[in-house]
C-alpha positions in Angstrom: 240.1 176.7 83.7 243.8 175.3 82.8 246.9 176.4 81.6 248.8 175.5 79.1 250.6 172.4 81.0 247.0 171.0 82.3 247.3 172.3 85.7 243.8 173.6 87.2 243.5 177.6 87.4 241.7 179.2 90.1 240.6 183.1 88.8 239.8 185.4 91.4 235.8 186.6 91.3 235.2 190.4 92.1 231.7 190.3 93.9 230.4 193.9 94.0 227.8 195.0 96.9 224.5 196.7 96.0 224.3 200.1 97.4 222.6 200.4 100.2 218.6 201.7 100.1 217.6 205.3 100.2 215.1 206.1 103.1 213.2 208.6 100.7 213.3 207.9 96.5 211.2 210.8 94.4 210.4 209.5 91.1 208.5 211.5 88.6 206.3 209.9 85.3 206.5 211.3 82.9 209.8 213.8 83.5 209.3 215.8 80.4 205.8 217.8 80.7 204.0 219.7 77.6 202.6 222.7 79.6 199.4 222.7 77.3 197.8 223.1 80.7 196.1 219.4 80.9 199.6 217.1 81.0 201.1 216.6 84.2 203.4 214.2 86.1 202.9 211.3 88.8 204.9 212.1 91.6 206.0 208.8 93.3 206.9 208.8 97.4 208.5 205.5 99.1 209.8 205.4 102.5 211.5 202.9 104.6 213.7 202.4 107.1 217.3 201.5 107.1 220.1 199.9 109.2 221.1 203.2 109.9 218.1 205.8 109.4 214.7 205.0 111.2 211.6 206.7 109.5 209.2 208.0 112.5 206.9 210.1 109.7 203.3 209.0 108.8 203.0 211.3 106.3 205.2 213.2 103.8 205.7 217.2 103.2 206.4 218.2 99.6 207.7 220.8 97.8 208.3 221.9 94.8 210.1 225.2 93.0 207.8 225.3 90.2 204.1 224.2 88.8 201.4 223.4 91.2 200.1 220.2 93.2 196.2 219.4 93.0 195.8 221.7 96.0 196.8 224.8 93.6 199.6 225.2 95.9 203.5 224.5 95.9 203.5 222.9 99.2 201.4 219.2 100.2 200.7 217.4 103.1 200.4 213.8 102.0 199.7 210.2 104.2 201.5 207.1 103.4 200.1 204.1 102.7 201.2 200.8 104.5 203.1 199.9 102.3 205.3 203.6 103.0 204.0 205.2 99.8 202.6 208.7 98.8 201.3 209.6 95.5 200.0 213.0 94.1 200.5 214.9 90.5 202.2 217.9 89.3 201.1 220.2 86.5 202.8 223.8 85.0 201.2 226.7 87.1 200.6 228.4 83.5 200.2 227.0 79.9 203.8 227.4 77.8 205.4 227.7 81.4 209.0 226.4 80.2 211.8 225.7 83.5 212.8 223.2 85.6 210.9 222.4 88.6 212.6 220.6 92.2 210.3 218.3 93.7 211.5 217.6 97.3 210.3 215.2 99.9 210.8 216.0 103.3 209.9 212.9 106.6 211.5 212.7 110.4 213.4 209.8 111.9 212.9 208.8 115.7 215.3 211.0 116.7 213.6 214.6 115.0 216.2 214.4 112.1 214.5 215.8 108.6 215.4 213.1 105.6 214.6 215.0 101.9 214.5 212.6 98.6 214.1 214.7 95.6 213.4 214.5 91.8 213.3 216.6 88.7 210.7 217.5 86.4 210.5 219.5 83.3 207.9 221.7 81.6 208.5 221.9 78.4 206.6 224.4 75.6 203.8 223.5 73.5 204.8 222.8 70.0 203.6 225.3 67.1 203.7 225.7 63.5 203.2 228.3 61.3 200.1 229.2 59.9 200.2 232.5 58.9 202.7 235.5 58.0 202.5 238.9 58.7 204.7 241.5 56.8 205.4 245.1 57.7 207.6 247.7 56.0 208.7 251.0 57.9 208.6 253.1 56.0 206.6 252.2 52.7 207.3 255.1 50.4 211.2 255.7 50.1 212.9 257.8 47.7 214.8 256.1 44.7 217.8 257.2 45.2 220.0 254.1 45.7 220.5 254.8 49.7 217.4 255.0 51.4 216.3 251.8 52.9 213.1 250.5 55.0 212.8 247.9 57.4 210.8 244.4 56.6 209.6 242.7 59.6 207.6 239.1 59.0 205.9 238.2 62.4 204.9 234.3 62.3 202.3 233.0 64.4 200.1 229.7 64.6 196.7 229.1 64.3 196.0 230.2 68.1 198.2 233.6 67.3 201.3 232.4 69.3 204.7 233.1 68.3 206.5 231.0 66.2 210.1 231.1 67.3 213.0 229.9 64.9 211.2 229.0 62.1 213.3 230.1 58.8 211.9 233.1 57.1 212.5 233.5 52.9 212.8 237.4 51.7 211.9 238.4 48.4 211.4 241.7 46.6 210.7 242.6 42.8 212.2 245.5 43.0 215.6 246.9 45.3 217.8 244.5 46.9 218.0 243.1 50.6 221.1 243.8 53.3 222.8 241.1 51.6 222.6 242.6 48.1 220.7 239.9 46.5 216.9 240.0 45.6 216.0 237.3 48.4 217.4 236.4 51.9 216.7 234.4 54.9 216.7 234.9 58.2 214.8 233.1 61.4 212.3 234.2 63.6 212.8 235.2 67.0 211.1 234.6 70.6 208.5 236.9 69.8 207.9 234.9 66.1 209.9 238.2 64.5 212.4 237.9 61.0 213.7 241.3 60.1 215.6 242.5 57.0 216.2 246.0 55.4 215.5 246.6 51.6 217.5 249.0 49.7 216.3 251.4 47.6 216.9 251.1 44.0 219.0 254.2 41.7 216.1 255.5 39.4 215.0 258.5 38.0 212.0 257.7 36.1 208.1 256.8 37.1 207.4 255.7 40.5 208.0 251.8 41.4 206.2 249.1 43.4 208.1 246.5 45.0 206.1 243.4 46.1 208.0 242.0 48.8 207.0 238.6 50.2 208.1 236.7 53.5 207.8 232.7 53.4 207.7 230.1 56.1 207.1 226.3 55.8 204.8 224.5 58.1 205.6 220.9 59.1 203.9 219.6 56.8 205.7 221.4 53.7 202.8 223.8 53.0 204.1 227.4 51.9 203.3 230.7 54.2 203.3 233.4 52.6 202.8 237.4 53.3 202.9 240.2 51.4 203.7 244.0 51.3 204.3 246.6 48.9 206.7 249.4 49.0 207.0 252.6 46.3 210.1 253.9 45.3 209.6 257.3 44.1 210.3 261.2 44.7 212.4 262.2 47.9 209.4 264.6 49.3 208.2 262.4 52.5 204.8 260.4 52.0 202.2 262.9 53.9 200.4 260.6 56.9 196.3 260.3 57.1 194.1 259.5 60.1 190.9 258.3 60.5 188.8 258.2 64.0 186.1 255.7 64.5 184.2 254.7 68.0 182.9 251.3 68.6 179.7 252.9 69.7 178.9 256.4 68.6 175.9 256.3 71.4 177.0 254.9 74.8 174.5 254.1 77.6 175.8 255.2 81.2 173.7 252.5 82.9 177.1 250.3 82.3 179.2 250.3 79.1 180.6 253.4 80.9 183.3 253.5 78.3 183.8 253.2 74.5 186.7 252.0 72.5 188.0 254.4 69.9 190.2 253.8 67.0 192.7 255.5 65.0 194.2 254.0 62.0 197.0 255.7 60.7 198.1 255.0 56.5 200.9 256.7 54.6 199.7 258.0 51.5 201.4 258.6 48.2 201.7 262.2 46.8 202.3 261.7 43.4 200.1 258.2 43.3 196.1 259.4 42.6 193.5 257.5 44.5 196.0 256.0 46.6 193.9 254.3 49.4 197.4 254.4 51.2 199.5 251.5 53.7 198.7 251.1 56.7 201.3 252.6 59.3 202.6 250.4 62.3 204.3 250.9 65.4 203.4 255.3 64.8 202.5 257.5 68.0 199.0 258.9 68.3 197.9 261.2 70.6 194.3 260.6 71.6 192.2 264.1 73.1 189.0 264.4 74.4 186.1 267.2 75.5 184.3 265.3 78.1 184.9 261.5 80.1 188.7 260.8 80.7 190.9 257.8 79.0 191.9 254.6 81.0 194.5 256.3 83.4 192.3 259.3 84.2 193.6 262.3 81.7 191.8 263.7 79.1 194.5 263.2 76.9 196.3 259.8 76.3 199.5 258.3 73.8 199.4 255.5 71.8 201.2 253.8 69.4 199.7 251.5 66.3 199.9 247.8 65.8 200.9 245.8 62.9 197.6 246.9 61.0 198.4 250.4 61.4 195.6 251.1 64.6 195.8 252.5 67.8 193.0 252.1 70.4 191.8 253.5 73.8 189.0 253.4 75.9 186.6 256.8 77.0 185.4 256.6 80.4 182.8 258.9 81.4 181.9 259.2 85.3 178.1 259.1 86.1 175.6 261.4 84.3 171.9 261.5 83.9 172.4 263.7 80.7 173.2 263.6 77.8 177.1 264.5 77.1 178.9 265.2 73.4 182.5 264.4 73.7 184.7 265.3 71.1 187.5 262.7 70.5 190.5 263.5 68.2 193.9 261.7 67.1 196.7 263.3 66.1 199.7 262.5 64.3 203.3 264.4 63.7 203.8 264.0 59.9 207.9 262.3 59.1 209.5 266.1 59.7 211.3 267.7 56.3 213.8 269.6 57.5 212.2 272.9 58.8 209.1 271.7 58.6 207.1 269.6 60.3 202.6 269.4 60.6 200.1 267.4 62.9 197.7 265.7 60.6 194.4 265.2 63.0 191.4 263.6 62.8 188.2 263.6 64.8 185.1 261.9 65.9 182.1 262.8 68.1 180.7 260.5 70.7 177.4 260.7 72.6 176.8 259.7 76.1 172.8 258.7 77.1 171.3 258.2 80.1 170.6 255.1 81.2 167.7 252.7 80.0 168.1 249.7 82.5 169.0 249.3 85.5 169.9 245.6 85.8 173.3 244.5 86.9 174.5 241.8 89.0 177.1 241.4 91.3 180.0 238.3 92.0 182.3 238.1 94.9 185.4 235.5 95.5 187.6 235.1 97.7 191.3 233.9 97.6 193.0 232.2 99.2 189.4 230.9 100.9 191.2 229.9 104.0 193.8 232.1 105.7 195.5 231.9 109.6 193.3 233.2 112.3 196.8 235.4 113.3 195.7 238.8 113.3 197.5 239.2 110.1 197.0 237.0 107.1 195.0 238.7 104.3 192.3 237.3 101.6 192.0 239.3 98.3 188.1 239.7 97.8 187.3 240.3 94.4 184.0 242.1 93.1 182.6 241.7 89.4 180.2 244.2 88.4 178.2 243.3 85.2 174.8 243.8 83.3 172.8 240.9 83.2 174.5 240.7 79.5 177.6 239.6 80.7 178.7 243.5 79.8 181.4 244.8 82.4 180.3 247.7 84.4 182.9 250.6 84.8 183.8 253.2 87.1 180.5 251.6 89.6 181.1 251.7 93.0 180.6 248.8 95.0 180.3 248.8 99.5 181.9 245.8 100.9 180.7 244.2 104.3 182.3 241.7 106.8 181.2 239.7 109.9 184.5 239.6 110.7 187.9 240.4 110.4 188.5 244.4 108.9 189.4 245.4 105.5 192.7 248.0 104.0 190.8 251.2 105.8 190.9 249.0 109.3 187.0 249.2 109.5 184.3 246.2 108.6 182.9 248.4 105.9 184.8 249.9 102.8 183.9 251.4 99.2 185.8 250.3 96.3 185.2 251.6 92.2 185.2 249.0 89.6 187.6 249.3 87.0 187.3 248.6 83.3 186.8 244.9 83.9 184.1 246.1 86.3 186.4 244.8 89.3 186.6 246.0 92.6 189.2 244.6 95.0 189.6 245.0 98.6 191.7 242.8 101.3 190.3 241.4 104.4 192.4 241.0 107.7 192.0 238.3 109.6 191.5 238.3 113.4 193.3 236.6 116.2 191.4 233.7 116.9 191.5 230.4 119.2 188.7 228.4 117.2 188.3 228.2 113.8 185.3 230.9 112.4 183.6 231.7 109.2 183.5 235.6 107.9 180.5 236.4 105.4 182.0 238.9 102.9 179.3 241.0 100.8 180.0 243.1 97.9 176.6 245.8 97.6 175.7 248.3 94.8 172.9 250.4 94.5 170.8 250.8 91.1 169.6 254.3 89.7 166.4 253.0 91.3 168.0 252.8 94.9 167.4 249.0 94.2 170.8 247.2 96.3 172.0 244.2 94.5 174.7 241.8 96.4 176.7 239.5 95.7 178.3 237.3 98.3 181.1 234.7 99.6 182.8 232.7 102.8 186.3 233.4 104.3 187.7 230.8 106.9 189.4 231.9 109.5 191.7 229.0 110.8 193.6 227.9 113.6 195.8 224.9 114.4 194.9 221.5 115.4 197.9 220.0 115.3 201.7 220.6 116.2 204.3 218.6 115.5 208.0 219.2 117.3 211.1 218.1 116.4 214.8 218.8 117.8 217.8 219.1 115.9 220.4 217.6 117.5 218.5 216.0 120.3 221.9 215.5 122.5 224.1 218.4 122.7 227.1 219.5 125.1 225.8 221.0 128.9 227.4 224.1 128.2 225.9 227.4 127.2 227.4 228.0 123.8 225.5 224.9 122.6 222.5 225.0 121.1 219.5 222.6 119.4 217.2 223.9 116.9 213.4 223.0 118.0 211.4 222.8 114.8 207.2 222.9 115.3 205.1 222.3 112.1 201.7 223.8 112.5 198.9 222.6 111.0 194.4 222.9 110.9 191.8 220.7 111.0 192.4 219.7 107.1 196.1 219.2 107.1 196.8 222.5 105.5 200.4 224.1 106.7 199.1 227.6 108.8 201.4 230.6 108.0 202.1 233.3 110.7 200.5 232.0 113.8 202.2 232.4 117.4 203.5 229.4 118.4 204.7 229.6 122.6 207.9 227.6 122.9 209.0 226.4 126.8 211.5 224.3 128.2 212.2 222.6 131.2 216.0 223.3 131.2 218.1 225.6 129.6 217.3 229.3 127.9 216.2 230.0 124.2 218.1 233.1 122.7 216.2 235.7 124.3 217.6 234.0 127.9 214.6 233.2 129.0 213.0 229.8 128.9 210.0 230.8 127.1 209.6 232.7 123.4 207.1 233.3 121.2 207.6 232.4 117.5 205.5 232.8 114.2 205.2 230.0 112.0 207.0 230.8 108.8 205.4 230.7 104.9 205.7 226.9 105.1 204.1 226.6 108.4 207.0 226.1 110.3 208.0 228.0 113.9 211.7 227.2 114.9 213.4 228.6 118.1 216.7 227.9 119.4 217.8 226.3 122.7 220.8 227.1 124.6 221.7 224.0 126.9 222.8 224.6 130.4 225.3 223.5 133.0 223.3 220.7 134.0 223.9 216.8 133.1 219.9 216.3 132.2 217.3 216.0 129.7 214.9 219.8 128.7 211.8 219.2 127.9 210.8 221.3 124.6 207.1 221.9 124.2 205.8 223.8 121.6 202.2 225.0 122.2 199.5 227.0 120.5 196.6 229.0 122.4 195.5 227.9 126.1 197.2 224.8 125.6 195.2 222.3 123.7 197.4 222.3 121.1 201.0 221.3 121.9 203.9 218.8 121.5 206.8 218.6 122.7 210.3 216.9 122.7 213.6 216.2 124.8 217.3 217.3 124.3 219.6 215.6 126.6 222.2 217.8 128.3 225.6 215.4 128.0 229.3 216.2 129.0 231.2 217.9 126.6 235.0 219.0 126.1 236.6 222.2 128.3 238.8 224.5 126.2 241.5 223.5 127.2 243.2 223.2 123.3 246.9 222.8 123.9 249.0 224.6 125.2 247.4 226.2 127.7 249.7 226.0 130.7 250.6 229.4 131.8 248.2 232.2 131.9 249.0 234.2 128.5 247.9 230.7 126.9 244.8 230.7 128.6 241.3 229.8 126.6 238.4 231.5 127.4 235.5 229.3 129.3 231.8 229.7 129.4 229.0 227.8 131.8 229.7 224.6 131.0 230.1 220.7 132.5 233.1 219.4 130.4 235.9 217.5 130.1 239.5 218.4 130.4 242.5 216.7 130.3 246.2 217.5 131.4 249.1 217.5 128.5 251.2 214.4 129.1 254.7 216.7 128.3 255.3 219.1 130.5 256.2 222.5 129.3 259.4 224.6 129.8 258.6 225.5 134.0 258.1 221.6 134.1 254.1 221.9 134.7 251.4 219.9 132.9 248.7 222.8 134.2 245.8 223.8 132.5 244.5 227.3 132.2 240.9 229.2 131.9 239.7 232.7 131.8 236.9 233.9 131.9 235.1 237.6 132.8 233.0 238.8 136.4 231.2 242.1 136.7 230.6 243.5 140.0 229.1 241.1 142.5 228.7 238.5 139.7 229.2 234.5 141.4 231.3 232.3 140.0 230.6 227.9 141.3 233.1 226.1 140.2 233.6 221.6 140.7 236.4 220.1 139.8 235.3 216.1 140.0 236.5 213.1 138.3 240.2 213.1 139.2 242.1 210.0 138.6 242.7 207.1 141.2 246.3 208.5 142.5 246.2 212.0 141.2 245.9 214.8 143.0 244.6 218.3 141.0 243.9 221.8 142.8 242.2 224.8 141.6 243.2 228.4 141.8 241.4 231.2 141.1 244.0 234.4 139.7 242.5 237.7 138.9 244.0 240.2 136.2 247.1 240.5 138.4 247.8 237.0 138.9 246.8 237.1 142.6 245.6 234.1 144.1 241.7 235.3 145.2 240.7 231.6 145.9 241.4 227.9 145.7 240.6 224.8 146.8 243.3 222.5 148.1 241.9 218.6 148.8 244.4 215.8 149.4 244.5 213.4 146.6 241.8 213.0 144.2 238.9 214.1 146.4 236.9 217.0 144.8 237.6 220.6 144.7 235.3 223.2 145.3 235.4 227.0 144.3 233.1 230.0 145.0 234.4 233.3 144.3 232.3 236.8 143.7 233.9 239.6 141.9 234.4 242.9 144.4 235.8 245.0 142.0 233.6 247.2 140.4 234.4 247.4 137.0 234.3 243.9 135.0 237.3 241.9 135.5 238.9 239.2 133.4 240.6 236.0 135.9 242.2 232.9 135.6 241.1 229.7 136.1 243.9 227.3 137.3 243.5 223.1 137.2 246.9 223.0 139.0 248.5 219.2 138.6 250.2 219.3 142.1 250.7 215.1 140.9 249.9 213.5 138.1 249.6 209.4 137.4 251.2 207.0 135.0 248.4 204.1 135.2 245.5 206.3 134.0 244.4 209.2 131.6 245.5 212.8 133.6 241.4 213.3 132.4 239.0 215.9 134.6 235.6 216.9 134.8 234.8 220.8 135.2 231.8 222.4 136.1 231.3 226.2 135.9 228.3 228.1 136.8 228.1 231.8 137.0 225.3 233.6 138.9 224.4 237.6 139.3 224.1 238.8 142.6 220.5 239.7 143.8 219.2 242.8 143.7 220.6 245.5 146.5 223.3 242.3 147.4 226.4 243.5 148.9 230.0 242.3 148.0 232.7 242.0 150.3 236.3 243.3 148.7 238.5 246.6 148.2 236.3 247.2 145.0 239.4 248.3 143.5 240.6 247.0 140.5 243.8 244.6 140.4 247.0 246.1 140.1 249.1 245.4 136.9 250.6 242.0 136.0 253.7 241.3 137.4 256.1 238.8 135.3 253.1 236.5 134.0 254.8 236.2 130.8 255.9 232.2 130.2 255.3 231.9 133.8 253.3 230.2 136.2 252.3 232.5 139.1 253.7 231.6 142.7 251.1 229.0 144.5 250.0 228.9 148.4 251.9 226.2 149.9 250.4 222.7 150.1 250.4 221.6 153.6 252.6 219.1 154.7 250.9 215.4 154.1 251.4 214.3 158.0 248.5 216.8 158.8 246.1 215.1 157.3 243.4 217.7 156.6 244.3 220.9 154.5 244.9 224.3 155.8 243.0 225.7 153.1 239.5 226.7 152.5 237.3 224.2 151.4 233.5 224.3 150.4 232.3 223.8 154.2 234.0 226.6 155.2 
């Protein structure tokens, strides 16, 4: 390029980096899935290593927070291929499940570190039109005066009967006006497919009126769909109610349909209109009685409350009879009340139960989930279907389950369990504690009127791991007590599947887990997962972490390396009141290059010793041409030991409390001379022991008197021995 005089222009190029390569990319295909309860979405997996992350995994774990992977489960176990891929699918758990569901991948690098890749996937709801409109009025008859109103509800639903939500609803009436004071208004459905108006009632004095009110929706397509209701404006005395009882069967066999339904269907009928075959009466309370057999919950009395075509239903149960039994079944209504005066309006049937005429049935058992931890405490829901041979439910039936192992609710291999009125019975089964993995046979018995047994019959395993994977997090962490690594085992069985609530024994070679002992017992969680924590010790080395399940056959283990890490020695800390509290630890510490106001560059510790209780402490690593001490103060500021080498050679302190209360002291790194050609740095090592059993301590084994001037000053030192001697006058660790 050249300017305007000819001369050559050189344009600086911005050249912009790709980012660098994710070790774990989630993709989903489609995102957006209809739960219609056949569409799902191809879940994607790559992995690969990085210049900074190494991938150690051979397989991936994956999550999710909604819908279900092929397994019927929301956790997977899957391989990778060669090539680092994993692929499975994801469906809605339920059809018209609507939210947003996390899929996460979770893999390991060399050193034990988790790295998660995650995507997004949404079910979305099915699509429906409108196909048909319902239209309720409550009430129907209203008085003409010009106040009274009644509410019109339009319920839209497609051709499966689900709710149409937000489709746009058209009012009309021939008679009265709506809320808005116009003869037609519109209003849109809600989540349950429900438009709602109210219609006013119209100022007239004359003949009774009908209103025809309608309720319109459009389909996609433009077709019109429309309901209808009446409603009669006439005299102000309330519209008496009529019921009428009817029973699905008026003769019920015993040997099985061990209930009928009954019906009530409740209309509003006109007073002053003759032959008036009445409007049917939604949302009303009935009150349902009986002579013999009890409704659903038990009682021989139940309440109910009719749907959108004016009915209420409930089911008779009768218990076991070889008789014939008459029940007498009655509904009964409480009539709008006129002031003063309310009345029940009843009505009755009769219903006959027979002995039975057959006595074949059948029997189905499942279990679920099939396969449960052999942990002495994961439970299988075993399921019993009682039917005739008809397909016909059998109710109130009781039904004697059996195991060859594990127990069931009542603690026992045996247990009796009634059907209800899907002819269920449901019982849990226990699992044992187990070391191999075993088989229960689960059978669900019933006895005919005959005393003829029929079973039915299925298969729980019981399993236990075969594999255990163990990670640390961190796997290097500071030799001192307050540190800690998190040791992670994944427990699996023989097909891969994650095993919830089995003991997992954690050990390690160095170091204590939170109970202070270097051995715990852990349960793997609800994703299969045990995790115990490890406290590192005073010890520059590497613990061995295994993680192992029964006698021993099952185990893996991992290493967490013990490495220096820094004292507390935050700044200032160089007379006592600034002291920093020290645990167990090998660490680093380093003198402050300014010295404060009483011209020292010391560094101070405390730290607390119970009765007898051993302090060990190493002061190593001085610099070429230092020379550091260490004093040991109690809670008076008393010297009660130090160590007093020439030079940089090493100083050594042992010290056990006499007093016999716990005490706090003072740990001292006393800079009797300092360097200008190196880093004032030091290495400290601090061990405390407890004194064995019946030990005696020698000492006053009274406490320490009280302070005297600490304040901003150092206390006084024991004199350093003058430098012709040679040796030190002072204890040191040989003597």
């Amino acid at each position: 390029m050249a300017d305007e005089a000819g001369h050559r222009v050189y344009l600086p190029v911005l050249l912009r980096a790709d980012p660098p390569p994710e070790p774990v990319v989630v993709t989903a295909a489609p995102n957006h899935v209809v739960s219609d309860g056949v569409s799902a979405s191809a879940i994607t997996v790559k992995v690969r290593s990085t210049d900074t992350v190494t991938i150690a995994s051979n397989s991936v774990i994956l999550r999710t927070t909604q819908g279900l992977f092929p397994n019927g489960n929301t956790n997977l176990i899957s391989m990778l291929n060669e090539n680092g891929e994993a692929y499975t699918t994801l469906k809605p758990s339920l059809v018209n499940e609507v939210g947003e569901a996390t899929v996460t991948a979770q893999v390991f690098t060399e050193g034990g570190s988790e790295v998660l890749g995650s995507t997004t996937v949404w079910f979305e709801p099915l699509e429906v039109d409108p196909a048909w409109v319902i239209v309720t009025t409550v009430p129907s008859y209203l008085p003409s005066d010009g106040a009274s109103t009644t509410i019109v509800t339009a319920t839209v639903r497609d051709v499966d009967g689900i709710p149409v939500a937000g489709s746009q609803v058209t009012f009309r009436t021939t008679v009265g006006t709506f809320s808005n004071g116009d003869v037609s208004v519109i209003q849109k459905t809600d989540t349950n497919g429900k438009a709602e108006t109210s219609l006013n009632a119209p100022a007239w004095e004359g003949q009774p009126m009908q209103a025809i009110v309608t309720a319109q929706a459009n389909a996609q397509d433009g077709t019109e769909i429309i309901g209808t209701r009446k409603v009669w404006f006439e005299s102000p005395e309330p519209a008496p109610l009529r019921v009428e009882v009817t029973t699905v069967q008026d003769e019920v066999p015993v040997d099985g349909h061990l209930r009928t339904m009954v019906r009530a269907v409740v209309r509003e009928v006109s007073p002053t209109l003759e032959a008036d075959m009445g409007v049917l009466v939604p949302n009303y309370p009935v009150t349902f009685s009986t002579t013999e057999g009890t409704f659903s919950h038990g009682s021989t009395s139940i309440e109910a409350t009719t749907n959108m075509s004016g009915e209420a239903s409930v089911a008779l149960n009768l218990v076991w009879s070889k008789e014939v039994v008459e029940a007498t079944v009655t509904a009964q209504v409480i009539a709008e009340p006129t002031p003063g005066a309310e009345r029940a309006v009843v009505g009755e049937t009769k219903v006959w139960f027979a002995p039975p005429e057959t006595n074949l049935l059948r029997v189905s058992v499942t279990a679920n989930p099939g396969r449960i931890s052999a942990n002495g405490s994961s439970e299988s829901t075993i399921l019993a279907v009682v039917q005739q041979v008809d397909g016909t439910p059998i109710e109130h039936y009781p039904v004697t389950f059996h195991t060859t192992l594990g127990t069931f609710d009542n603690e026992d291999t045996t247990i009796t369990r009634i059907t209800n009125a899907a002819g269920e019975a449901q019982t849990t089964l226990r699992s044992p504690f187990g070391e191999e993995t075993l088989q229960a046979t689960v059978i669900a018995q019933v006895s005919t009127a005959t005393g003829e047994d029929v079973v039915g019959e299925t298969n729980v395993w019981f399993a236990v791991p075969s594999r255990v994977f163990v990670t640390a997090v961190p796997r290097k962490i500071p030799a001192q007590v307050t540190a800690v690594s998190e040791i992670i085992a994944t427990v699996l069985d023989d097909t891969g599947t994650l095993l919830v609530g089995y003991p997992v024994d954690f050990s390690t070679t160095l170091g204590n887990f939170a109970n202070d002992l270097p051995f715990v017992r852990v349960s793997s969680d609800a994703e299969g997962v045990a995790r115990a924590t490890l406290h590192a010790a005073p010890a520059l080395d590497t613990a061995v972490a295994t993680a192992q399940i029964g006698k021993g056959d099952v185990a893996d283990s991992v290493t967490v390396e013990f490495v220096v890490g820094l004292c507390r020695d935050t700044e200032p800390n160089s007379v006592p009141i600034e002291a920093k509290e020290q645990e167990s630890a090998i660490c680093t510490g380093s003198l402050e290059e300014v010295p404060d106001n009483e011209g020292t560059v010391d560094d101070y510790y405390w730290f607390y010793l119970s009765y007898g209780q051993r302090v060990n402490i190493d002061l190593t690593h001085i610099p070429a041409g230092a020379d550091y001490d260490l004093v040991l103060h109690d809670a008076a500021y008393e010297v009660v030991a130090y160590s007093n080498e020439y030079d940089n050679l090493d100083e050594y302190v042992e010290y056990a409390s006499p007093y016999a209360l716990t005490e706090k002291f003072y740990l001292r790194v006393n800079a009797a001379k300092t360097t200008d050609t190196a880093e004032d740095t030091y290495r400290l090592k601090l061990v405390f022991t407890e004194p064995a059993t019946g030990a005696q301590v020698q000492g006053q084994g009274e406490r320490p008197g009280p302070a005297v001037g600490p304040g901003d000053a150092d206390p006084a030192l024991p004199p350093k021995p003058p430098a012709s001697v040679g040796t030190s006058t002072f204890p040191t660790r040989g003597e």
